[in-house]
C-alpha atoms as one frame of an Amber mdcrd trajectory, in Angstrom:
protein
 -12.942 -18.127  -6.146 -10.088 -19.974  -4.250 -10.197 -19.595  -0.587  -9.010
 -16.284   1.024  -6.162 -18.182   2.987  -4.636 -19.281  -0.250  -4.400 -15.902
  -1.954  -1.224 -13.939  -2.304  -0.534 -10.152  -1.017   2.015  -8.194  -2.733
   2.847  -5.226  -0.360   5.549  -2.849  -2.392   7.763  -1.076  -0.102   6.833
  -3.735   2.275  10.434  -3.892   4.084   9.632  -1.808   7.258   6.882   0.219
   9.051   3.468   0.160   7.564   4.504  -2.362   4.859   6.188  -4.854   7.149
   3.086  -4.503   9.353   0.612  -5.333   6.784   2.821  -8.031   5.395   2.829
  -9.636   8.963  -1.052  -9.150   9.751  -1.521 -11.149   6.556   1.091 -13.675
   7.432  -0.293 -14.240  10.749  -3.617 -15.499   8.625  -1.301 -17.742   6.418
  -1.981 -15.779   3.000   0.998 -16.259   0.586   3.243 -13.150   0.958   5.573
 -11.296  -1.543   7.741  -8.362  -0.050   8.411  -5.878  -2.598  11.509  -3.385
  -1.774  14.291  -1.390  -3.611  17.354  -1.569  -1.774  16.346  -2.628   1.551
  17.533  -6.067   1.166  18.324  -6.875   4.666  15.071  -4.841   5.853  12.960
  -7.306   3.610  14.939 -10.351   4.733  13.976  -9.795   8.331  10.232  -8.853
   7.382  10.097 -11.974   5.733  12.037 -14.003   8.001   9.034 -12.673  10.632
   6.452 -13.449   7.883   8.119 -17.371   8.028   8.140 -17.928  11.965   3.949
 -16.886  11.558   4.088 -19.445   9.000   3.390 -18.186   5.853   5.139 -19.111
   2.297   6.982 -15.728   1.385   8.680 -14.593  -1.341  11.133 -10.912  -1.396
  11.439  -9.307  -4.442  13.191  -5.718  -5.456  11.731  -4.086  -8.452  12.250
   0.102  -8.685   8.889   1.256  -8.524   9.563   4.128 -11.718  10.933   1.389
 -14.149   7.738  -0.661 -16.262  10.855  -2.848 -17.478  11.701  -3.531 -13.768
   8.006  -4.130 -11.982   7.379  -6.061 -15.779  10.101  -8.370 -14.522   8.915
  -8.637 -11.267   5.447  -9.609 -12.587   7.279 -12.163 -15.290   8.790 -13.833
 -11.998   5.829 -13.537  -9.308   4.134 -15.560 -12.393   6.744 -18.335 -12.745
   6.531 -18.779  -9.176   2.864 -18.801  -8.937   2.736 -15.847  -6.958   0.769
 -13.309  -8.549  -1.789 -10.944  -6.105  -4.937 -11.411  -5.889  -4.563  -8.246
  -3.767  -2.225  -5.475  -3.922  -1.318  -3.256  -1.385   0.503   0.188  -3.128
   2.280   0.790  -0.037   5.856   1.875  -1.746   6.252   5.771  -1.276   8.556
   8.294  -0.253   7.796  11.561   1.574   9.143  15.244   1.099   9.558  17.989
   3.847  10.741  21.777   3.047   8.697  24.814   1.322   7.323  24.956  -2.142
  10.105  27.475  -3.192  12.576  25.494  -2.529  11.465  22.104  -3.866  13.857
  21.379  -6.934  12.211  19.791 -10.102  14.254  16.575 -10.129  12.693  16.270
  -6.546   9.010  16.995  -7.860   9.601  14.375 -10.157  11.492  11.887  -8.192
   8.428  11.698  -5.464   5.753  11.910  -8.267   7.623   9.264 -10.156   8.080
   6.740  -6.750   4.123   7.850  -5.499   2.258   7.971  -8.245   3.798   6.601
 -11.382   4.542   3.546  -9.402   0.907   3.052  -8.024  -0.388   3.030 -11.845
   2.371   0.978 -13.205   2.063  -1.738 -10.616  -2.035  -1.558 -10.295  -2.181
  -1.497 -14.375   0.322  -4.445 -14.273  -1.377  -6.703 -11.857  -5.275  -6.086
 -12.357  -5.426  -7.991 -15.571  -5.399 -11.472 -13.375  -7.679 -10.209 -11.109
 -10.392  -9.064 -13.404  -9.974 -12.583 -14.917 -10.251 -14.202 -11.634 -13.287
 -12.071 -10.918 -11.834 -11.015  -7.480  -9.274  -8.612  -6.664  -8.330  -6.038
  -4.256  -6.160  -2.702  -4.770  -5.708  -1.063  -1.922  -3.697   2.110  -1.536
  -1.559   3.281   1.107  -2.418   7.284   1.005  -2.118   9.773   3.802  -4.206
  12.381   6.045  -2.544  14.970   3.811  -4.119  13.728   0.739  -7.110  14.732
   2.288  -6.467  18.277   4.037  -3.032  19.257   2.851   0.202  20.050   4.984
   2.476  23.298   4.941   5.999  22.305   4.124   4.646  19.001   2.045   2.852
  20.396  -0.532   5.096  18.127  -3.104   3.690  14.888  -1.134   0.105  15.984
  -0.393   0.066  16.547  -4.100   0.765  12.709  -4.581  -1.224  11.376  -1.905
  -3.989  13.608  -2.969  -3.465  12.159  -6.944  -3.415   8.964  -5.150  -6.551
   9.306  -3.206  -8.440  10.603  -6.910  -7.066   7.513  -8.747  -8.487   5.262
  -6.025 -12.458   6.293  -6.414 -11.892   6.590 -10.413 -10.413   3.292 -10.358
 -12.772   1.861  -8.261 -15.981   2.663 -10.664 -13.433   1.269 -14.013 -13.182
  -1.983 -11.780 -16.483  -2.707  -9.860 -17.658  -4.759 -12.668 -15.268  -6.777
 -12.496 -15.075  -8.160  -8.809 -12.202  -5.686  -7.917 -12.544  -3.208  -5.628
  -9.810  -0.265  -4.633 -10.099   1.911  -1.702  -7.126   3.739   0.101  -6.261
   3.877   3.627  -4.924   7.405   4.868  -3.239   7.098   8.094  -3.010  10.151
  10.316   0.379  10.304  12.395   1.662   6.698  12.984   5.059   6.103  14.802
   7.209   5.156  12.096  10.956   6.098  10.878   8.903   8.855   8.503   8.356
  10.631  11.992  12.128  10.442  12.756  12.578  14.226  11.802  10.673  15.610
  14.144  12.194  15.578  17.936  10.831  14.626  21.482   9.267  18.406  21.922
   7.220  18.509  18.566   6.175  14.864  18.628   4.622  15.829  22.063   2.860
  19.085  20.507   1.533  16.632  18.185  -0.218  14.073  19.962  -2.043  16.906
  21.962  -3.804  18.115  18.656  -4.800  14.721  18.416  -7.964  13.594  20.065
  -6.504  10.247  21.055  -3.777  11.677  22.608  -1.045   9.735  20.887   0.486
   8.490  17.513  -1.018   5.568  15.051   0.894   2.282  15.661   1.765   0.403
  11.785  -0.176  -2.806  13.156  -3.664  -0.637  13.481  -3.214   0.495   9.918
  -2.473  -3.005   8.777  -5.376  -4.484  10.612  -7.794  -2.186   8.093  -5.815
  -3.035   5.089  -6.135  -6.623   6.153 -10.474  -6.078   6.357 -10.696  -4.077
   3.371  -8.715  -7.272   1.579 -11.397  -9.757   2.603 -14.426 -11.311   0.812
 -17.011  -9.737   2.902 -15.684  -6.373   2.598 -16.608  -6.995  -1.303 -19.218
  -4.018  -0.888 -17.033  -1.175   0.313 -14.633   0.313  -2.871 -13.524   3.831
  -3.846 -13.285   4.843  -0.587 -10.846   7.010   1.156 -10.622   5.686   5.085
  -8.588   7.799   7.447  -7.254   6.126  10.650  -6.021   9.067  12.329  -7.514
   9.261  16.301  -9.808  12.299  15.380  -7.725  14.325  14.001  -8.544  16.671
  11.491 -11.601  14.813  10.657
């Protein structure tokens, strides 16, 4: 096994919030980074130009997440460049707000398509070189509602929750092999997803909470980061929530 410092991350939707976090943590420890995005180009310019200053070698890449031509591509280059994961963070997702009656099918598809089509193309794509190497990590970016479900996002609870399933099955198909796959399912954490809610509710929020405030991206990226490394080779198929007490 090479040393952990010379590995390389792929985070996909790793432009802003959580995914520029986690890209950064690793950075900071001088792993090889690749920023997957869509069309945040300038987003995933400035995570990487971050990623640089720490002093990591980093790569940007745009690949949509639905397309097996597209993220086949993006593999086909990762590979010329010498880049491909030895762990890969499924952090690419898009959330849905508004009642079950009124979700159209397009939009079921469009989030099931982005959430979970796009976790199995990418983790199908890239575990091949793992299992060869005999070390790997998957790691999922899920959410609270995977776990207990949310009124008004039962589209995305559905995804996280398919998510969260395909993590501990995945996890037993792989364990021979050296990989392991666990998710991470933050509670609220202050990101642009929490833009839609104003000053008022965000407060109602962080009084359910038993911390008394929101998640920050770094604290979700430092568990990602030890759930990537060698001595966390024990722990896989697991489902950890970082969520300050709530609805645990």
């Amino acid at each position: 096994m090479k040393p952990f410092k010379q590995m390389t991350v792929l985070i996909t939707g790793g432009s802003r919030g959580i995914g520029a976090a986690i890209a950064q943590r690793f950075a900071a420890e001088g792993l090889n980074i690749v920023i997957h995005y869509r069309e945040s180009h300038e987003a995933a310019n400035e995570t990487a130009r971050a990623c640089m200053r720490l002093g990591a070698n980093v790569m940007t890449i745009s690949a949509d997440l639905r397309s097996k031509e597209q993220l086949t591509r993006m593999k086909e280059k990762l590979e010329a460049h010498g880049m491909l994961p030895d762990i890969l963070v499924n952090n690419g997702g898009i959330s849905h707000y508004g009642m079950l009656i009124d979700v159209t099918e397009q939009e079921w598809d469009d989030v099931m398509a982005v959430n979970l089509k796009g976790m199995f193309l990418s983790s199908q794509l890239f575990m091949p070189n793992m299992i060869s190497n005999r070390f790997g990590r998957i790691i999922n970016v899920s959410s609270i509602w995977g776990m207990s479900g949310a009124s008004c996002e039962v589209l995305y609870s559905t995804t996280k929750g398919g998510m969260n399933a395909f993590t501990k099955a995945l996890a037993k198909e792989l364990a021979p092999s050296g990989v392991t796959v666990n998710a991470v399912a933050p509670g609220a954490v202050d990101t642009k997803m929490m833009s839609g809610f104003n000053d008022e509710e965000k407060a109602a929020l962080e009084q359910e909470i038993p911390l008394g405030r929101f998640g920050q991206p770094d604290e979700v990226a430092s568990l990602v980061y030890f759930l990537s490394l060698p001595e966390s080779s024990y722990i896989t198929g697991q489902i950890i929530s970082p969520n300050g007490g709530w609805h645990t």
